[in-house]
C-alpha positions as CSV (number, residue, x, y, z in Angstrom):
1,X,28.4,22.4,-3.3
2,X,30.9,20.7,-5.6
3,X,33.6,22.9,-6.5
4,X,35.6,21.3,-10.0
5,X,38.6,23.6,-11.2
6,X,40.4,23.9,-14.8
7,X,43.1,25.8,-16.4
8,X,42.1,27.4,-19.9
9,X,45.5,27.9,-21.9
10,X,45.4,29.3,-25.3
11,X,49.1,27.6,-25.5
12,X,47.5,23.9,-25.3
13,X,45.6,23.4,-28.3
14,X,44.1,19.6,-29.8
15,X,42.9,20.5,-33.4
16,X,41.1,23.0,-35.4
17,X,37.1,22.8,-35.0
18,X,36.2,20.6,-38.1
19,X,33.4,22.4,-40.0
20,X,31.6,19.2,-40.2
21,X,31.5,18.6,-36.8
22,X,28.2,20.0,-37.5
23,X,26.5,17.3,-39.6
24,X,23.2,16.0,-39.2
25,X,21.8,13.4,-41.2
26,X,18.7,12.8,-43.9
27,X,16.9,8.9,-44.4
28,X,14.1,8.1,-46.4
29,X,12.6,6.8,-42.7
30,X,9.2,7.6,-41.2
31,X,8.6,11.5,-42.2
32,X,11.9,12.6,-42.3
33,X,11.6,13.6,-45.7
34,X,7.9,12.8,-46.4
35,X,6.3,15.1,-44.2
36,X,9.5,16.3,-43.0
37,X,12.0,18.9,-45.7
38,X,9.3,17.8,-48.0
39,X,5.9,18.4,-48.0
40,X,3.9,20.0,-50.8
41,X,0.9,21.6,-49.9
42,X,1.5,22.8,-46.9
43,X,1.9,26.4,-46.4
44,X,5.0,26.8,-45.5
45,X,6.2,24.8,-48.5
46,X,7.8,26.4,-51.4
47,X,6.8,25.5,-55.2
48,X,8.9,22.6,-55.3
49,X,7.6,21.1,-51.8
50,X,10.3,22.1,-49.8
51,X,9.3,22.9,-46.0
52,X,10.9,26.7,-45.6
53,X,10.4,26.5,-41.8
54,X,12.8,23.6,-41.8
55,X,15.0,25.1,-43.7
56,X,15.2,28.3,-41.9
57,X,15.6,26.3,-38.4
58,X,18.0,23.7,-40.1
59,X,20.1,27.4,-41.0
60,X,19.5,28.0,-37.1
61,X,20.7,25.0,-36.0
62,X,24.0,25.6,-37.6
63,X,24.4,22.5,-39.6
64,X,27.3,22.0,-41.9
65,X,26.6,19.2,-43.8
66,X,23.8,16.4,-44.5
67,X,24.5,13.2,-45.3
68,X,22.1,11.5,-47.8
69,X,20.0,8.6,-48.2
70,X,20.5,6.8,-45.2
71,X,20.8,4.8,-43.3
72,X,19.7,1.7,-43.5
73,X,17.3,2.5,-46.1
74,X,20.1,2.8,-48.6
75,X,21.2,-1.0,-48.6
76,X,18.6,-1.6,-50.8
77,X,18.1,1.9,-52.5
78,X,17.8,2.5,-56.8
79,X,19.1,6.1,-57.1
80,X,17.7,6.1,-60.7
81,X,14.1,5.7,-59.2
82,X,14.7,8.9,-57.7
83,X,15.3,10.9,-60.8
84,X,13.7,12.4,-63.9
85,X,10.3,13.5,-64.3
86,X,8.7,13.0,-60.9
87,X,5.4,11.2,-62.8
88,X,7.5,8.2,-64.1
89,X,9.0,7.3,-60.9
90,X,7.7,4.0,-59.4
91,X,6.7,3.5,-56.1
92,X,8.8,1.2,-54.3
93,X,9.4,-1.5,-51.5
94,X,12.2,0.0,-48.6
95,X,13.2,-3.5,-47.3
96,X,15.0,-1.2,-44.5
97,X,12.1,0.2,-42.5
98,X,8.6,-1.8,-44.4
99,X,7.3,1.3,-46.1
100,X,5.9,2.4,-49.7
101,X,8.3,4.7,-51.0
102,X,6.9,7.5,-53.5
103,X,10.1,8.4,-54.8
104,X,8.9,12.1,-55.4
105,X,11.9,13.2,-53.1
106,X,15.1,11.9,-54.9
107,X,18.4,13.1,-55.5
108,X,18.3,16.3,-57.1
109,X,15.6,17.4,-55.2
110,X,18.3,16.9,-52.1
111,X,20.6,18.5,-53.6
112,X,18.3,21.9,-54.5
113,X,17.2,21.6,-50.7
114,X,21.5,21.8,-49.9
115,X,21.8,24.5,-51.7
116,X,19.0,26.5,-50.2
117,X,20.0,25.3,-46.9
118,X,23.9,26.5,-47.3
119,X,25.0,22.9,-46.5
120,X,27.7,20.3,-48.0
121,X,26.2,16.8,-48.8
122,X,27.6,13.3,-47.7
123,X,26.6,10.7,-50.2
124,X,25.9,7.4,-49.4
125,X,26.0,4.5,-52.0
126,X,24.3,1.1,-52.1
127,X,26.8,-2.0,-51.4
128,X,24.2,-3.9,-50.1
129,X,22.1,-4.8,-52.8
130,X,24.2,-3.2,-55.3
131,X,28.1,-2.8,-55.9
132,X,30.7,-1.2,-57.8
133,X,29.1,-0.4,-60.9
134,X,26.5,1.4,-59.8
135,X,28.8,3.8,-57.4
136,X,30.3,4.5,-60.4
137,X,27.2,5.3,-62.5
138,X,26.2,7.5,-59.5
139,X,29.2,9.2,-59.7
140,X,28.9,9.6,-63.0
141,X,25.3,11.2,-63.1
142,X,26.7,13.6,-60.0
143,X,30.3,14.9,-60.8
144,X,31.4,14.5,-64.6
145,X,30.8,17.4,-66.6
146,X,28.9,15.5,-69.3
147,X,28.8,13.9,-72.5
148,X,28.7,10.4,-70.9
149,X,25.8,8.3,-70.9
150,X,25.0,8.8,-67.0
151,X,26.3,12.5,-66.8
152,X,23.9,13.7,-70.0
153,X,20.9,12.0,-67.9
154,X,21.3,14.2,-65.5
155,X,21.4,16.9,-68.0
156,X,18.5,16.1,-69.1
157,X,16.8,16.0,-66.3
158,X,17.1,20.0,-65.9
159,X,20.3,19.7,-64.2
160,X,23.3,20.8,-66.3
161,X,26.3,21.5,-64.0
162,X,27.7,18.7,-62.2
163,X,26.6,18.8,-58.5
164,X,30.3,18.1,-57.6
165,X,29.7,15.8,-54.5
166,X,33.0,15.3,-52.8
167,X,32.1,12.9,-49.5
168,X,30.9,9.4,-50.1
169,X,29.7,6.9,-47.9
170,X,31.0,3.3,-49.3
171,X,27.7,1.8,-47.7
172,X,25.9,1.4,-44.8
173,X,26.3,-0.5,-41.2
174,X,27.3,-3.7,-43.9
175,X,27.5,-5.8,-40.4
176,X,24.3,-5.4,-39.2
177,X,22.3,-8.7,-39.5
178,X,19.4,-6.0,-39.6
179,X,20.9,-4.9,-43.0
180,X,20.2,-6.3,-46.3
181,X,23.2,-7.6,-48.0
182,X,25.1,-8.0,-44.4
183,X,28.5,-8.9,-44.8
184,X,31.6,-10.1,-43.4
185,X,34.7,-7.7,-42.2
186,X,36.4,-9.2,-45.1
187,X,33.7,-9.4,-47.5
188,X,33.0,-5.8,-47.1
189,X,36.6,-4.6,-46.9
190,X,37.5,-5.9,-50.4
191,X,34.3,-4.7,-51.9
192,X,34.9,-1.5,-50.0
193,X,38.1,-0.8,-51.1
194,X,37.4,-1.7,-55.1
195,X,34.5,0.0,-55.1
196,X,37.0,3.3,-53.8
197,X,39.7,2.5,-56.5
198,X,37.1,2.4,-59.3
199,X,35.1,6.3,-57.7
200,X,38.4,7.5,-57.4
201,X,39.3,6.6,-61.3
202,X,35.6,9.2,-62.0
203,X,36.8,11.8,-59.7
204,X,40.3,11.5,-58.0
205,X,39.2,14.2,-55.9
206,X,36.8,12.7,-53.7
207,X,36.8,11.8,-49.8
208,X,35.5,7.8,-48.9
209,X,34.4,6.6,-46.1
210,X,34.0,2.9,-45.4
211,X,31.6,1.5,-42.6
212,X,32.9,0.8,-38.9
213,X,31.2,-1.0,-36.6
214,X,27.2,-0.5,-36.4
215,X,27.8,-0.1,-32.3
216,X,30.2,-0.8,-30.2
217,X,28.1,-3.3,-28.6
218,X,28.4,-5.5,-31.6
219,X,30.3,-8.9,-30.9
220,X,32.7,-8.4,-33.9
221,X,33.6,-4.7,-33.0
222,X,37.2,-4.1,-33.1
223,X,37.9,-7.1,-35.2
224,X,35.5,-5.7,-37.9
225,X,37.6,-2.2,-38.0
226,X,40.4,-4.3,-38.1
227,X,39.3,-6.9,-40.9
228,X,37.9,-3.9,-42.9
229,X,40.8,-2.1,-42.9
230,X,43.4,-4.6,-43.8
231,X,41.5,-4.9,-47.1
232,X,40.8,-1.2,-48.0
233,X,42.9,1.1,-45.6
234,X,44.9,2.5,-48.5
235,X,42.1,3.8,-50.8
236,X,39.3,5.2,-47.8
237,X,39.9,8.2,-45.8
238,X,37.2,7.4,-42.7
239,X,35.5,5.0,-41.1
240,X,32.6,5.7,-39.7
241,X,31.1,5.2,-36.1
242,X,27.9,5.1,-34.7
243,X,26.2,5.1,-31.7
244,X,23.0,6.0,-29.8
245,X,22.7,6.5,-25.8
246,X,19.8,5.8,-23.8
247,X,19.3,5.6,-19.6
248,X,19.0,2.1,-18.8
249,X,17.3,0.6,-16.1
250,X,17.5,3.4,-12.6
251,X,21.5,4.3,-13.7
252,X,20.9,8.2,-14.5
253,X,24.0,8.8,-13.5
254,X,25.5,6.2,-16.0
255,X,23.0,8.0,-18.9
256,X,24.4,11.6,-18.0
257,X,27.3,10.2,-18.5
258,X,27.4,9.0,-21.5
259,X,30.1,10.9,-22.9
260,X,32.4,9.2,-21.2
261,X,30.9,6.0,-23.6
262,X,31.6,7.8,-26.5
263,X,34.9,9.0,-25.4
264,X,36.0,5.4,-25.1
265,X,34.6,4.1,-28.1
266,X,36.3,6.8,-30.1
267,X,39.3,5.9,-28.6
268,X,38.7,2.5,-29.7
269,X,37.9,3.1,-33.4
270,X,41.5,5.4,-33.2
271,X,43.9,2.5,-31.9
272,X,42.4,0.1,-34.2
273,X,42.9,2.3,-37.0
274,X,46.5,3.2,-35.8
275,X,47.3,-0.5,-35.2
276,X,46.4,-1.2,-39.0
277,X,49.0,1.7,-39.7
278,X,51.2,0.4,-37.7
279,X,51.3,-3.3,-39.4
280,X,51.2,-1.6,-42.9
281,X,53.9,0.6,-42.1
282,X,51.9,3.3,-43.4
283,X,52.0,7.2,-42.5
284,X,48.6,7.5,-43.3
285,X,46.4,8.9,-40.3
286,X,42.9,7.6,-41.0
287,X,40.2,10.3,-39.5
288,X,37.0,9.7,-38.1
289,X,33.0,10.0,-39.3
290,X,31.1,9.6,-36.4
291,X,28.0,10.2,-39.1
292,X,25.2,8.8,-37.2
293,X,25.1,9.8,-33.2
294,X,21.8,11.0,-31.0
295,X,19.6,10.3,-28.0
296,X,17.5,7.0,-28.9
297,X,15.3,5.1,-26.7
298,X,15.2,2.5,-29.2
299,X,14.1,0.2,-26.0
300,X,10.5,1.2,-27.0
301,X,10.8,0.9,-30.4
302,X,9.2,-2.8,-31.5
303,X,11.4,-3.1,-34.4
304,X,11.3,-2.7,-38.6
305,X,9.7,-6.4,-38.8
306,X,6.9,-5.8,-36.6
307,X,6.0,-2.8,-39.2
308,X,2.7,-2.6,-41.3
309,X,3.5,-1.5,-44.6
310,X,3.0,2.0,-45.1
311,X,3.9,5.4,-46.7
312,X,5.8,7.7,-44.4
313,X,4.6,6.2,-41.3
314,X,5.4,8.0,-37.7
315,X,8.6,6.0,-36.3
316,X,10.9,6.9,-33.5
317,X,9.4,10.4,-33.3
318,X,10.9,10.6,-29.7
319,X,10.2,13.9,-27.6
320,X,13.0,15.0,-25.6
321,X,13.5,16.3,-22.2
322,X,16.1,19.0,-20.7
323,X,17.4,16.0,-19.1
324,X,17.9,14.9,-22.4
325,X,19.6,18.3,-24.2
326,X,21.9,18.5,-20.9
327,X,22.9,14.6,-22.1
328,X,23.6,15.6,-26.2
329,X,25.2,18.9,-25.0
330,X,27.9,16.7,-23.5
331,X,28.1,14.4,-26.4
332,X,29.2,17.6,-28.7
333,X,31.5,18.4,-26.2
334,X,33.2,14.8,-26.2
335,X,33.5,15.2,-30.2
336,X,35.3,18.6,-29.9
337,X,37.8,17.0,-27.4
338,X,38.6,14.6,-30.4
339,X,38.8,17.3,-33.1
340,X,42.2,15.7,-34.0
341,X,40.9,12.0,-35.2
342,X,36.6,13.2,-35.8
343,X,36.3,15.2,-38.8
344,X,33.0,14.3,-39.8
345,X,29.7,13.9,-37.1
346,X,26.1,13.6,-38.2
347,X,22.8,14.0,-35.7
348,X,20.8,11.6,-36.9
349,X,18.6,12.4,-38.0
350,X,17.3,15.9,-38.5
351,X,13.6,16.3,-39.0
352,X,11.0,14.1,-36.7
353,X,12.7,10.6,-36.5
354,X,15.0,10.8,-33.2
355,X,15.3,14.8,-34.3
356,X,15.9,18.6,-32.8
357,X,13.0,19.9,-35.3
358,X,9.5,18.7,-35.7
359,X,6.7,19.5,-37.9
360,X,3.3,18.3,-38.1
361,X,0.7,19.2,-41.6
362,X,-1.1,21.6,-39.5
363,X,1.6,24.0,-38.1
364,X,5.2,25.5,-38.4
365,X,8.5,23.6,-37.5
366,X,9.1,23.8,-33.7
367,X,12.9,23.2,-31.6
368,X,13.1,20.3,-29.6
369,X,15.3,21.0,-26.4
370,X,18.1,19.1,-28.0
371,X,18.4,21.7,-30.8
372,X,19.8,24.4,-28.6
373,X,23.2,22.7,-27.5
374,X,23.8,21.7,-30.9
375,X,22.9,25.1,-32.1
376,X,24.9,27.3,-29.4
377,X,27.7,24.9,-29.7
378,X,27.9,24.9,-33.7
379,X,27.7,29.1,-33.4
380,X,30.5,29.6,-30.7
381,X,32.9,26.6,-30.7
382,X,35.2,28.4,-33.4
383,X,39.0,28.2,-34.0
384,X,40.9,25.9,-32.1
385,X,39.8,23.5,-29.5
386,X,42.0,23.9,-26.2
387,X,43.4,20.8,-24.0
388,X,41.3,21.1,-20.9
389,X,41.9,18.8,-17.7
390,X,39.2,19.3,-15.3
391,X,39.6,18.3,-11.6
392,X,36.1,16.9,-10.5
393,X,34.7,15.1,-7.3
394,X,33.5,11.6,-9.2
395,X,29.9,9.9,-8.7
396,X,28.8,6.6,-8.9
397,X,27.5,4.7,-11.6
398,X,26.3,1.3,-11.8
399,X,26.9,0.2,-15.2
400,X,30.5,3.2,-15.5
401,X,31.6,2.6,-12.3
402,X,33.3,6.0,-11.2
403,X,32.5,8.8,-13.4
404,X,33.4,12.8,-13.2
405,X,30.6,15.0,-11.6
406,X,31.7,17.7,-13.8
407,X,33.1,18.3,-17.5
408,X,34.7,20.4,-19.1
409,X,36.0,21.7,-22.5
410,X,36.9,25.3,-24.2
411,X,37.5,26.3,-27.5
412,X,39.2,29.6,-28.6
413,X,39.6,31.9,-31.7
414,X,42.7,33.3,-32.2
415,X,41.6,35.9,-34.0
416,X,39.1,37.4,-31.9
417,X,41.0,35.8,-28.7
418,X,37.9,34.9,-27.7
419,X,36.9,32.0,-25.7
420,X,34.0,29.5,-25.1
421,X,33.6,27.3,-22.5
422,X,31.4,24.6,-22.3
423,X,30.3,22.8,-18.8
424,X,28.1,19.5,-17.5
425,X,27.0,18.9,-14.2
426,X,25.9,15.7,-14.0
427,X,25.2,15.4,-10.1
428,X,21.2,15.4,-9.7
429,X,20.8,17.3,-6.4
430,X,24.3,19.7,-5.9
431,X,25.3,22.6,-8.1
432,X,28.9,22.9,-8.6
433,X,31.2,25.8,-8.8
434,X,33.6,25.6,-11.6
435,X,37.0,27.7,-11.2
436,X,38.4,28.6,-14.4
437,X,42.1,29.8,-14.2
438,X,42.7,32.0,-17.7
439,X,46.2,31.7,-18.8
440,X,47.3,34.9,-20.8
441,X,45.0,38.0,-21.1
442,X,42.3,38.8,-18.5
443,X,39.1,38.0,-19.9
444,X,35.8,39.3,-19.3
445,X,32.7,37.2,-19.3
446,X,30.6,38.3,-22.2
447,X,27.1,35.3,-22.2
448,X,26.7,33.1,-19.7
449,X,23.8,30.4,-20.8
450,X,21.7,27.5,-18.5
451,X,20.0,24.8,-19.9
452,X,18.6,22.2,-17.5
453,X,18.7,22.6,-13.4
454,X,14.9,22.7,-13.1
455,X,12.5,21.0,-15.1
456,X,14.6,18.3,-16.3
457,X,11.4,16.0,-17.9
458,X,10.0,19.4,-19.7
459,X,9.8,19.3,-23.6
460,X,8.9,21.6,-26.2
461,X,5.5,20.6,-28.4
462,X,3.3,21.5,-31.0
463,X,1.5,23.4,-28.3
464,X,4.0,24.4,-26.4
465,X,6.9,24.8,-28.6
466,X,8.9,27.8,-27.1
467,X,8.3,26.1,-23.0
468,X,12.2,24.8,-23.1
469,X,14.9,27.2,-24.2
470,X,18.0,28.3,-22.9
471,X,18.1,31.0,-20.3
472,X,20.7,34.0,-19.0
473,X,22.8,33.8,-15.9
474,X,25.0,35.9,-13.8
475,X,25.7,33.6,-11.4
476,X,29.3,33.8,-12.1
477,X,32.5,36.3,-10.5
478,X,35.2,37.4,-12.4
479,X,38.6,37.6,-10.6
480,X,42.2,38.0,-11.5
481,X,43.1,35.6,-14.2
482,X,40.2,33.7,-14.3
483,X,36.6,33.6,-13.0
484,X,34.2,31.0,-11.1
485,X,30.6,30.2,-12.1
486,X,27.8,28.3,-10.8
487,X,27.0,25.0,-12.6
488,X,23.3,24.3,-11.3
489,X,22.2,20.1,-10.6
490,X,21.7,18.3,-14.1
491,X,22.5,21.0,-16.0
492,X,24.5,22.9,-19.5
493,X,26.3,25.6,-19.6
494,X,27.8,27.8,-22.3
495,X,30.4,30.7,-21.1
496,X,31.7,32.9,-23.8
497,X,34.6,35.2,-22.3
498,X,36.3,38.2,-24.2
499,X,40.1,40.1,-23.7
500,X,39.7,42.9,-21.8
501,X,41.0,46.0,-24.1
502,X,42.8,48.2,-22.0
């Protein structure tokens, strides 16, 4: 058995947990909203069309905040198609994924389905087709009060307080040769950053995010942070990341490792941004939105262009394994560790497309296995998130080289003094025993959670939605000042601990 060991010390702290760590992410893409939040007609829908079932499990899932259209969809996106009366709205071409879009689902229709849903929305606006002006006019018909051409539209469209948006997306993956209206680092930096200095003149009070790299696999990463930034690093306060993980080839140690990618790629995106700093002389520290991250297997997806055109067709509606929840689990646990750059994360994307919930017309909204680490994460990971330094035996990877058999990371809340620790084995055929040293009070272990360890290619379905779901352990032994538990092979594990009162 592998034995890993760690200290937990409330005294070595990285950051505050960021609320909207919590994201997930909404596209007009496949039936993520047709079919998806919105379908009306079915029975679980309300009178508006609004799936309840998805709300209620996106309530479950704990998400924070959605961020809204897309996506690649947006690049060629006409907010006003998407608002007033819902029988004058054309149907339109989405460039972005070949389908027919209804345009019945539009803005305020996202923003009623926020408010039921208790969650803060991310805007994004078009600066792929579209440009300055037309942020502003979106702005406009959003945040000012009224008495303005765009804000009175919205007014009278049924709407009359503003809807006060405060995060905006300045555009979407803009160096994508996928994209329409791809640009240049440069191109897109000074558009970027006028587009900011005009929002901001609307509503000073608004957060901006400009576009990082599409992947780190691009051949201009780096140099595109760094291009986009010299242009508009005074007027944004993110840029964004994305990336999705897949196994490649036989390297399943390499895929349940992929946290150790997107450590390395966030701590790419920081030293760029900090080298830009650094040559402006600026005391600004630029945070993170890491608003599109997930499980992918885009490898058998054929691509937009070989698409028939279609309304709301099924796309990427992967189904995920345990394998696969133990994989995200570790991803949230890798944005936690950089709570003190990532303010912003998004799942993408929520409903059906590469998503923890799934609905089909003829039954209720089930959990894919991936929606219980991001659930029990976003429900216990409170307070503070504690500087852990695991001591691990290492495996091999083919495409990582060495890589950690076991990882670690804890967050506390001071208030409650309570403690969660969170725990990947990675080695496919040993369990591990992790030995947790608890500096300070003597804690008692009050849950102790599995996923994964048996199983590992089971997923929940239509049929079979509850097979997959965490499960209770006691294989774990409290001592003085700390405990040890068992970590079973391929496997994630939640441990919350409480001070003993005496």
């Amino acid at each position: 058995m592998l034995t890993c060991t760690a200290t937990i010390d409330p005294a070595f702290t990285i950051a505050p947990v960021p609320p909207r760590l919590f994201g997930s992410f909404i596209e007009h893409m496949g039936r993520c909203v047709y079919g998806g939040v919105y379908e009306p007609g079915h029975p679980e829908a309300d009178v508006d069309g609004l799936r309840a079932d998805v709300i209620k499990l996106t309530r479950e899932l704990g998400v924070s905040a959605v961020r809204y259209p897309g996506g690649n969809f947006v690049s060629g996106y006409r907010w006003e198609d998407g608002v007033g009366p819902v029988g004058d709205r054309p149907v339109t071409l989405d460039l972005a994924w070949r389908s027919l879009e209804p345009n019945t689902f539009g803005l305020n229709e996202f923003m009623s389905w926020a408010r039921q849903t208790d969650i803060e929305p991310i805007m994004a606006v078009n600066l792929g087709t579209r440009g300055v002006e037309d942020a502003c006019n979106l702005l406009e018909y959003t945040n000012f009060p009224g008495g303005t051409r765009y804000s009175d539209l919205r007014i009278a469209h049924g709407v009359r307080d503003p809807h006060n948006i405060k995060t905006w997306c300045l555009g979407n993956e803009m160096d994508g040769p996928w994209q329409v209206g791809q640009k240049t680092g440069t191109e897109y930096g000074r558009l970027a950053a006028e587009t900011a200095k005009a929002m901001r003149r609307i509503d000073p009070s608004i957060e901006l995010v400009a576009c990082g790299s599409s992947n780190e696999r691009m051949p201009t990463f780096g140099s595109w942070e760094a291009d986009v930034l010299d242009e508009a690093y005074d007027v944004v306060d993110y840029i964004s990341l994305h990336a999705y993980f897949e196994q490649h080839g036989d390297d399943r140690t390499g895929f349940l490792a992929s946290a150790q990618v997107m450590d390395t790629f966030i701590d790419g995106v920081v030293a760029t941004c900090d080298h830009i700093a650094a040559k402006k002389r600026s005391r600004r520290k630029l945070k993170l939105s890491f608003d599109e991250w997930n499980l992918w297997y885009e490898s058998r997806f054929a691509g937009q262009d070989n698409l028939e055109w279609a309304r709301a067709p099924r796309l990427i509606e992967d189904e995920y394994t345990v394998e696969d929840a133990v994989v995200l689990g570790n991803l949230l646990m890798s944005l936690l560790r950089h709570s003190d750059r990532v303010d912003i994360a998004c799942l993408a994307q929520l409903v059906n497309v590469i998503a923890p919930i799934r609905t089909e017309p003829d039954t209720g909204a089930w959990r894919q296995t991936i929606f219980y680490p991001f659930a029990l994460t976003a429900r216990h990971a409170r307070g503070e998130v504690l500087r852990v330094e695991p001591t691990s035996p290492v495996l091999h990877s083919e495409t990582l080289g060495d890589v950690a058999a076991v990882d670690v990371t804890a967050t506390r809340d001071p208030e409650t003094g309570q403690t969660t620790i969170f725990a990947v084995n990675r080695d496919d055929s040993q369990a591990a025993t992790l030995r947790l040293a608890m500096a300070g009070e003597e804690h008692d272990i009050v849950e102790h959670v599995v996923l994964g360890g048996q199983d590992l290619l089971a997923t929940n379905s239509k049929d079979a939605p509850r097979r997959v779901e965490p499960r209770s352990s006691t294989r774990h032994f409290v001592e003085g000042g700390g405990f040890s538990a068992e970590l079973p092979p391929v496997s994630w594990t939640m441990i919350r601990t409480a001070p003993v009162r005496k």
